[in-house]
C-alpha positions, 0 to 999 in steps of 0.5 A, a space after each residue: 484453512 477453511 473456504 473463506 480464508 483459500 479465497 482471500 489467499 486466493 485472490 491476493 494472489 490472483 490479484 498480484 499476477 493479474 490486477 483487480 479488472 483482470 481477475 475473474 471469479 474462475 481466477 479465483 475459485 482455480 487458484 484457491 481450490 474452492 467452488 464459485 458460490 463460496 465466494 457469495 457465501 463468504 464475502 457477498 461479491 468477487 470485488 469485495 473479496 478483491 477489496 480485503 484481498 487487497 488491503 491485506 495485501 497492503 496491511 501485509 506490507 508493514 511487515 517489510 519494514 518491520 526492522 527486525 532484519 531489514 536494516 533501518 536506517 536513520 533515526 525517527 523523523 530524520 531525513 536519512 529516514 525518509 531517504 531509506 522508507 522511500 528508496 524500499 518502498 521504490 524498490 518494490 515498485 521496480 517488480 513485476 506484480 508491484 503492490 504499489 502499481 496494483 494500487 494504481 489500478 485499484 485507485 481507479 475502480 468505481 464500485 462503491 463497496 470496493 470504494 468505501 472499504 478501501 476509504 475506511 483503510 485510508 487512515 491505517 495506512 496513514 498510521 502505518 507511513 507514520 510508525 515506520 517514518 517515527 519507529 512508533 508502534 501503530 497504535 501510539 499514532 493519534 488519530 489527529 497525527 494519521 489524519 495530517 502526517 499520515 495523509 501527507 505522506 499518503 499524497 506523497 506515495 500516490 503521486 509517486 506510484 502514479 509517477 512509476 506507473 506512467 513512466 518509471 524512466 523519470 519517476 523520483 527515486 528516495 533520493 529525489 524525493 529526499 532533496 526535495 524536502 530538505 529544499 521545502 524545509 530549507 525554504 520553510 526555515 529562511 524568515 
């Protein structure tokens, strides 16, 4: 690996250990074994080396529910489905160095170049929360679909992290959010 890919693996790490407000330059240039001027060279900033540190990071989770191995269960667009997608994906949150709690910190940083890339991986992760919950592959989400269904299911994971952040004792759990929508949909279906 060169300089430039020992910082990014370097700061998904950092940023796993420690949060993006947290982790330092030196953090970074230690955990990677490079030097403080590669990170200018290569990525123009430390916040905007966090920034792709951690949409990789993310980019990286769809491989956790990838199927192959992981048991998926239910059948696309099924409530069993949504039950099992949502319970992984709260199991996660339970760990130290949550990538799901990390987004929770990285929701509240205001630098505009950390800001603006993270609202251009919007979408792709809306399209990703779409695959998974259909078993499509990615590319055969629409962007129309990504923009509703995805941002959908994007509100619903955002209320659920912040949910887990402030107290995971009474936070939903796959179950909870599962009953919820049965009732929405039930409610939805009584003309």
């Amino acid at each position: 690996m060169g300089h430039r890919e020992d910082l990014l693996e370097g700061a998904k790490r950092c940023l796993l250990e420690k949060g993006f407000a947290r982790t330092t330059a030196r953090d970074i240039v230690k955990e990677s074994g490079t030097n403080l001027a590669s990170i200018g060279y290569h990525y123009g900033s430390k916040d905007a080396l966090l920034a792709q540190a951690y949409v990789a990071l993310v980019e990286n989770m769809s491989d956790t529910f990838d199927g192959s191995g992981s048991g998926i269960e239910g059948a696309p667009g099924s409530l069993e489905r949504f039950r099992w997608v949502w319970s992984n994906i709260v199991a996660t949150m339970r760990g130290p160095g949550s990538l799901y709690r990390l987004s929770m910190e990285v929701m509240t940083i205001d630098l505009p170049e950390v800001r603006e890339h993270l609202s251009r991986a919007q979408r792709e992760g809306g399209r990703g929360l779409v695959a998974l919950m259909m078993d499509v592959p990615e590319e055969e989400v629409c962007d129309e679909t990504a923009d509703t269904l995805g941002r959908f299911y994007l509100t619903l994971m955002t209320g659920l992290i912040a949910q887990w952040s402030f107290d995971p004792k009474t936070a939903a759990d796959g179950d909870a959010l599962t009953e919820g929508l049965r009732q929405v949909i039930e409610a939805a279906t009584k003309s």
